[in-house]
C-alpha positions as CSV (number, residue, x, y, z in Angstrom):
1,X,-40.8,21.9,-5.5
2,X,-37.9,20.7,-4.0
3,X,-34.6,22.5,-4.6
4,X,-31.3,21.6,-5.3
5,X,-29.7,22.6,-1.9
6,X,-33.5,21.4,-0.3
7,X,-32.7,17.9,-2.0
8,X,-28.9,18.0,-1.1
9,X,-30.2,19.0,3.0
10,X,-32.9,16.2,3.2
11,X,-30.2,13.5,1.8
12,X,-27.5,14.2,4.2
13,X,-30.7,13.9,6.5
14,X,-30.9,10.3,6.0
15,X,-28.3,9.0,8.6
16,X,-28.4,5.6,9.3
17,X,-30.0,4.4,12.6
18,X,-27.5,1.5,12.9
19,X,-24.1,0.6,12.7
20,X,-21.9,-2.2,11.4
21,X,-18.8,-3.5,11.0
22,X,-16.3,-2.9,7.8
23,X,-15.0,-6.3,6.1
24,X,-11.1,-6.5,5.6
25,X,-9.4,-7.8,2.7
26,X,-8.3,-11.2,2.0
27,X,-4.4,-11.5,1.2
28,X,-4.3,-15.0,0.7
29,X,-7.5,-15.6,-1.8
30,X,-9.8,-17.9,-0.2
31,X,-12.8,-15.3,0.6
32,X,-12.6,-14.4,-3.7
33,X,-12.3,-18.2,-4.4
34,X,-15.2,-19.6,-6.7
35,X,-17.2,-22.3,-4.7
36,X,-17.4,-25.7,-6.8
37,X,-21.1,-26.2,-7.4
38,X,-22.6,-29.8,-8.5
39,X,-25.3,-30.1,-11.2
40,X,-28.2,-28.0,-10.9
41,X,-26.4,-25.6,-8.8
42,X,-26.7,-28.2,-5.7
43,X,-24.0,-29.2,-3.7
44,X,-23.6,-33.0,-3.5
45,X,-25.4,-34.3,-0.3
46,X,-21.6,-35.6,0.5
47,X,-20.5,-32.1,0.8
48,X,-23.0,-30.6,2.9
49,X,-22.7,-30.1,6.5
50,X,-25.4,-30.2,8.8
51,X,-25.5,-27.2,11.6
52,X,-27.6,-28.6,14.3
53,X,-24.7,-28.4,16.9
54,X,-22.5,-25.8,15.4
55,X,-22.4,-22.4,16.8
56,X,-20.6,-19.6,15.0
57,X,-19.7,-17.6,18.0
58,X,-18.4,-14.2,16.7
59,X,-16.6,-11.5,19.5
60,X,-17.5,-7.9,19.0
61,X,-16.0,-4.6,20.5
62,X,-18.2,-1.7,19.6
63,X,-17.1,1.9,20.5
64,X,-17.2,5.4,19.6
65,X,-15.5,7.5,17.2
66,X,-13.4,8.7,19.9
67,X,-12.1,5.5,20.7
68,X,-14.6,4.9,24.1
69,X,-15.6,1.5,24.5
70,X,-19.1,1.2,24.9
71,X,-20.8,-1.5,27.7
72,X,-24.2,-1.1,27.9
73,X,-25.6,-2.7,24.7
74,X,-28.5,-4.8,25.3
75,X,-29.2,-8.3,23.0
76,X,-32.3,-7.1,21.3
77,X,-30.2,-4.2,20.1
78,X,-28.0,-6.4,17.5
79,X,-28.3,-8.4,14.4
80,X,-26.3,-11.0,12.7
81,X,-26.6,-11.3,8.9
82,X,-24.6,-14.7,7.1
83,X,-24.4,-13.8,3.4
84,X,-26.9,-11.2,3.7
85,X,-29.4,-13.2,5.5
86,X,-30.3,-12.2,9.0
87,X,-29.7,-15.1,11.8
88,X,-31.0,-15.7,14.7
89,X,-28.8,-14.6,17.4
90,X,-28.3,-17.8,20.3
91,X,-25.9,-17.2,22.5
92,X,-24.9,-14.3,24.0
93,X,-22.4,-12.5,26.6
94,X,-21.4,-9.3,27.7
95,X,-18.3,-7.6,28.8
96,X,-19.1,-8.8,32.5
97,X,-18.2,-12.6,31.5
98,X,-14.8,-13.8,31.9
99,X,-11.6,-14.8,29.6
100,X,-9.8,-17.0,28.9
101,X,-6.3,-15.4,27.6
102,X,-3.4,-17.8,25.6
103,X,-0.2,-15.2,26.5
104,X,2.3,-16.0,23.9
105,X,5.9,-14.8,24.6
106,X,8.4,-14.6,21.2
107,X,11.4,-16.0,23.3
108,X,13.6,-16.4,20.2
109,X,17.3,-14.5,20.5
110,X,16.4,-11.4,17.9
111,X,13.8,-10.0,20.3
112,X,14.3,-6.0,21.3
113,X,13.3,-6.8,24.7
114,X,15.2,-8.0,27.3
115,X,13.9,-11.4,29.1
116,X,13.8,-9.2,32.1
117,X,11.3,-6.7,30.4
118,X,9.3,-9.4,28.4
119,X,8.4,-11.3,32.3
120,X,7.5,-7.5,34.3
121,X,5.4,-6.5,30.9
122,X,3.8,-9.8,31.3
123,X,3.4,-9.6,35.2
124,X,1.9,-6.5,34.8
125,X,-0.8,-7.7,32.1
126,X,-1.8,-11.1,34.3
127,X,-2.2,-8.3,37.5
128,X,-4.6,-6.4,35.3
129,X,-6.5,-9.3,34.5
130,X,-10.3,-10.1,36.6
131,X,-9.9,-12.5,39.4
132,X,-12.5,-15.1,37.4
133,X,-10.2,-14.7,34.3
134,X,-7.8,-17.4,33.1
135,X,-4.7,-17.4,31.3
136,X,-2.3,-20.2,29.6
137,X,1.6,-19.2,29.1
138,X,3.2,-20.5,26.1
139,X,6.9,-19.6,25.3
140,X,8.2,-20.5,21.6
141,X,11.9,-20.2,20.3
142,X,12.3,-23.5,17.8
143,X,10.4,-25.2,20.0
144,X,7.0,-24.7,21.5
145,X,6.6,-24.5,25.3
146,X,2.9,-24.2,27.1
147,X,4.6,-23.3,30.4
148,X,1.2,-23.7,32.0
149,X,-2.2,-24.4,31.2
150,X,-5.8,-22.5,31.3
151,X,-6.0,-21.6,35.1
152,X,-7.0,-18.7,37.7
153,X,-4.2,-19.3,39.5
154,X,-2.1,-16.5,40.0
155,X,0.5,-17.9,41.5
156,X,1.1,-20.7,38.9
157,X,0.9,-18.3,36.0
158,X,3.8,-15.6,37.7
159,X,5.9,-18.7,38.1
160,X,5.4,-19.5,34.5
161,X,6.1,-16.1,32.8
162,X,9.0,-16.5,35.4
163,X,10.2,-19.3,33.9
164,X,10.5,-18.5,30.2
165,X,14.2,-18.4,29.0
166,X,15.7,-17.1,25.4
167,X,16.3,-19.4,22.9
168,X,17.3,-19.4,19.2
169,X,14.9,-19.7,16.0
170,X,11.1,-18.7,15.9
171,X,8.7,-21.3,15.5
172,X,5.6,-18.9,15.6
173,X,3.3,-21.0,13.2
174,X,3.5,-24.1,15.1
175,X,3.2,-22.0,18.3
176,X,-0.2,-20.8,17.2
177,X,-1.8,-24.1,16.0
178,X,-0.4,-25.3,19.6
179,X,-2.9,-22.9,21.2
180,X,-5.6,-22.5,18.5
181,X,-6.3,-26.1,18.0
182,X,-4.8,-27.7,20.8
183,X,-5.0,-25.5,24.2
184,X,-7.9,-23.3,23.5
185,X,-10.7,-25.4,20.9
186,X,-12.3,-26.9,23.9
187,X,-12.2,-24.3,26.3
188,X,-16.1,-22.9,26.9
189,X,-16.7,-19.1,27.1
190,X,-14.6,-16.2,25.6
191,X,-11.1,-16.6,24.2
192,X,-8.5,-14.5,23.2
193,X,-4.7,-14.7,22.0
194,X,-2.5,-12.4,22.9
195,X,0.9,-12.9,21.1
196,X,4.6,-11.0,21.5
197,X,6.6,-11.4,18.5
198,X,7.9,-10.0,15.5
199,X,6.0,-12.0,13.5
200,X,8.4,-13.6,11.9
201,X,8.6,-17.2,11.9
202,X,11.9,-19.6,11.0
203,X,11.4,-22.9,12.1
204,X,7.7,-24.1,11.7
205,X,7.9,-27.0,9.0
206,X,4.0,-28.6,9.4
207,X,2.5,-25.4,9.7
208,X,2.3,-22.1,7.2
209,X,0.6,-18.4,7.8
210,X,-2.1,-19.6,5.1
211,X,-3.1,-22.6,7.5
212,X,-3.0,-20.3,10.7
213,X,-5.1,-17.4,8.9
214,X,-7.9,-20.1,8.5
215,X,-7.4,-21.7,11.3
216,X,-8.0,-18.1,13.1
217,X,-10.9,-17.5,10.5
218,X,-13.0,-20.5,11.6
219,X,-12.1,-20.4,15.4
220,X,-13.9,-17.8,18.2
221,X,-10.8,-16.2,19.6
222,X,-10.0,-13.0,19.1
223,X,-5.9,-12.4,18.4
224,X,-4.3,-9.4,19.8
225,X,-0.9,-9.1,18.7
226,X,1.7,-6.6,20.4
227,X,4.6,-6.4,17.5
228,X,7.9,-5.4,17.9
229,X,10.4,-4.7,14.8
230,X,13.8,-6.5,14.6
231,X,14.5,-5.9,11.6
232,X,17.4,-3.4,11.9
233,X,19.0,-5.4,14.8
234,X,19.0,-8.5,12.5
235,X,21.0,-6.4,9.4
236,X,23.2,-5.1,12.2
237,X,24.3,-8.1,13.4
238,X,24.5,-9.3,9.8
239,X,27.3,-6.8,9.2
240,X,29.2,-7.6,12.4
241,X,29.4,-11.4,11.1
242,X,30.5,-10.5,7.9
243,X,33.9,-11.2,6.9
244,X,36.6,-8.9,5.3
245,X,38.7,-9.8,2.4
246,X,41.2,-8.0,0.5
247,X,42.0,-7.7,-3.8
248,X,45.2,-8.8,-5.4
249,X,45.8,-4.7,-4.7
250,X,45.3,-4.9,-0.9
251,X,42.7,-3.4,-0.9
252,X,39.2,-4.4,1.8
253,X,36.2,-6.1,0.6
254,X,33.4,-7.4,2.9
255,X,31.4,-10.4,1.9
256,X,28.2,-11.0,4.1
257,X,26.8,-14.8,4.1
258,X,23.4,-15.4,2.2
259,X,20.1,-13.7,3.4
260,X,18.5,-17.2,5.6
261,X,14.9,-17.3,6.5
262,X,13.7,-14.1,8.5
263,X,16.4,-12.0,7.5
264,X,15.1,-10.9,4.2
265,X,13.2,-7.1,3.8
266,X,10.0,-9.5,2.3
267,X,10.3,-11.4,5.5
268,X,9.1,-8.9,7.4
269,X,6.6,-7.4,5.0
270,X,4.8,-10.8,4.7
271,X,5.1,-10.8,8.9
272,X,3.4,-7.3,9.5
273,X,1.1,-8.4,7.1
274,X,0.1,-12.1,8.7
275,X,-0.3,-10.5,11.9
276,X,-2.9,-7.6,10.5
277,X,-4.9,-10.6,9.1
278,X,-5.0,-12.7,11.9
279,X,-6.5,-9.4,13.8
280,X,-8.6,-8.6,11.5
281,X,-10.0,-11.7,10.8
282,X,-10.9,-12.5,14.3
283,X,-12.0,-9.2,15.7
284,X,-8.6,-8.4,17.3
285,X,-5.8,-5.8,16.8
286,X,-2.0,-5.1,16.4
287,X,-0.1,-2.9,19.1
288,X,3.2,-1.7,17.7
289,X,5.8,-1.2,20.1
290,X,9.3,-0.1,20.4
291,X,10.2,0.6,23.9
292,X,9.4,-0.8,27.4
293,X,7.2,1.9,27.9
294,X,5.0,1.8,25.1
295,X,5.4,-2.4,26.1
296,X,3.1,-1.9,29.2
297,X,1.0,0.6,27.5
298,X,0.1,-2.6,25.3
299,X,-0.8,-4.8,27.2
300,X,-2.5,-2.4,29.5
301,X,-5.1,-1.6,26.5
302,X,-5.3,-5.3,26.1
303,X,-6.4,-6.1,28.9
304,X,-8.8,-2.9,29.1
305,X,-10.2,-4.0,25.4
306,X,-11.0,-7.9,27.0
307,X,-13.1,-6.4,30.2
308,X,-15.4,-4.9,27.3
309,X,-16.2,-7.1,24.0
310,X,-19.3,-9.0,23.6
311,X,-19.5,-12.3,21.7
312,X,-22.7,-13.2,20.1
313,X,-23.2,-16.8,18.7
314,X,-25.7,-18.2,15.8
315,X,-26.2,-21.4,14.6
316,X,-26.6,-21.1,10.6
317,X,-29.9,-21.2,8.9
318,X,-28.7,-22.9,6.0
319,X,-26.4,-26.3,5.5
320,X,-22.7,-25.8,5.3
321,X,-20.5,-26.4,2.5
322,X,-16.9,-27.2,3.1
323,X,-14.6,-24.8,2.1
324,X,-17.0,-22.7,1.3
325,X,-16.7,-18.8,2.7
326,X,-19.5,-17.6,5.0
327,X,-19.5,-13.6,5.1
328,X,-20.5,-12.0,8.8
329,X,-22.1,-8.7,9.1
330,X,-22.5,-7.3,12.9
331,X,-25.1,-4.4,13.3
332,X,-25.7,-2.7,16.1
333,X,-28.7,0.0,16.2
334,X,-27.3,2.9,17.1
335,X,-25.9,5.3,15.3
336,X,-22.2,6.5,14.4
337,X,-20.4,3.8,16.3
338,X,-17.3,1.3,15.4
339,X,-17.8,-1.8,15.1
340,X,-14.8,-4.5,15.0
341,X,-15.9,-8.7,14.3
342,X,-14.7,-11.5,13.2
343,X,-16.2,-10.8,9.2
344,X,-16.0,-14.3,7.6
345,X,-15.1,-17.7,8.3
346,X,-14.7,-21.3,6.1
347,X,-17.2,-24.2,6.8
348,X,-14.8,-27.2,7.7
349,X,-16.0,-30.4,6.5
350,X,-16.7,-32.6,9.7
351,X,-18.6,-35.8,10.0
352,X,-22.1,-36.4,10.6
């Protein structure tokens, strides 16, 4: 007869001989939407995509409790489930392959870097980079600058970072779709993002944080984004604009201008908050930083965190719905490890 301590020892027996990754939440809806369904249940052959050519490509960074990234994870050992349903898994690469890295430096006035700091962090990160890596440099203020394209050569890219200069309003948004869906969609291999900014964006009119979320959803780059606050700096120099009146008594009164775009407390709640989901979504992180110091530290775990993801790739065993969501489970059979993927993406419609 089995006790109660006997049955309460042989359940916490039971560990699990696998691991997998933890979805995120969805701030913006789309993965709780209901999917329109046509009669009988069927979506309407105009709506359904065919996956012969299209490869979900998903990057994965597995490590221990502690933190240790671990390298030595073999194909056979992991499995891809789509909505439950296990995939065959096509493509795959290890943390020996090279990347291709989209730096993006926040070059608007209200950074809490100096230009000076912003270009050695930046030097610094391209140095610890592998020879067979690439990089791109885009700089964005109101306007968006790709300073140089995908390339190994070193000596192009330090004249690049070298030759970003400060300018005035954030056009972060636009800056993003610029490399997403311009720089990086037909670039082969691994892919990351790795973005410098406060997150909050001013200036981008065709673009919104909804669009970017899914366009970082659907893509196969991972987004690593190394956030600074300027929150404070902004109210400060608010107060130092402001202008001083005085009563019918003589006596001082300051009156401040209206709150614009980025300066409001929600501003920067919605901006810690876009750059979390665009992480999370694609398998990435945010670095907070407030100092030079902890700057290089960044990028330094970066670029350490890029020599060691995977990315596995599946093409789906069942048609495509457009704007349907597809939900992405990772699994990796070994026990009490982290796992950190891209969790769900949105079928595009496309033609046939």
């Amino acid at each position: 007869m089995l006790t109660a301590a006997g049955f309460i020892t042989a359940q916490s027996a039971r560990v699990k001989d696998y691991s997998e990754n933890v979805a995120k939440g969805d701030r913006y809806g789309e993965a709780r939407e209901a999917i329109p369904k046509s009669r009988e249940g069927r979506p309407d052959d105009d709506d359904v995509i065919r996956v012969e050519t299209e490869l979900v490509v998903i990057p994965v960074r597995v490590t221990q409790k502690n933190g240790q990234a671990v390298t030595d994870i073999r194909e056979g050992e992991f499995k891809i489930f789509e909505n439950g349903e296990e995939q065959d898994i096509a493509y795959f690469s290890n943390s020996d392959e090279p990347f291709t890295v989209a730096l993006m430096l926040d070059m608007s006035y209200s950074s809490v870097f100096k230009l000076a700091e912003i270009q050695s962090a930046a030097l610094s990160f391209l140095d610890q980079l592998r020879p067979n890596d690439r990089m791109m440099v885009t700089s964005f203020d109101q306007k968006v600058r790709v300073l140089c394209k995908p390339t190994d050569n070193r000596k192009a890219l330090r004249y690049a970072i070298e030759g970003a200069r400060i300018g005035s309003g954030t056009s972060l948004y636009t800056a993003l779709d610029t490399s997403l869906n311009e720089e990086l969609r037909l670039v082969q291999g691994r892919k990351a993002i790795v973005l410098l900014s406060d997150g909050v964006d001013t200036m981008s009119v065709t673009k919104s944080a909804k669009d970017i979320v899914r366009d970082v959803a659907e893509s196969d780059t991972i987004v690593y984004s190394i956030k600074y606050d300027t929150f404070d700096d902004v109210r400060t120099n608010r107060r130092k604009d402001a202008q001083i009146f005085y009563d019918e008594n003589d006596k001082p009164y300051i009156v401040e201008s209206p709150l614009a775009k980025g300066e409001k407390e929600s501003d920067y709640e919605n901006a810690r908050e876009f750059l979390q989901e665009i992480a999370d979504s694609s398998g990435g992180r945010v670095q907070r930083v407030s100092s030079t110091t902890n700057l290089n530290q960044a990028f330094a775990r970066i670029a350490d965190e890029l020599r060691k993801t995977y990315s596995l790739g599946y093409y789906p065993s069942s048609e495509r719905t457009p704007d349907k969501r597809y939900f992405i489970r990772v699994r990796v059979y070994r026990p009490n490890l982290d796992i950190r993927a891209r969790d769900n993406y949105s079928a595009a419609k496309r033609a046939r």
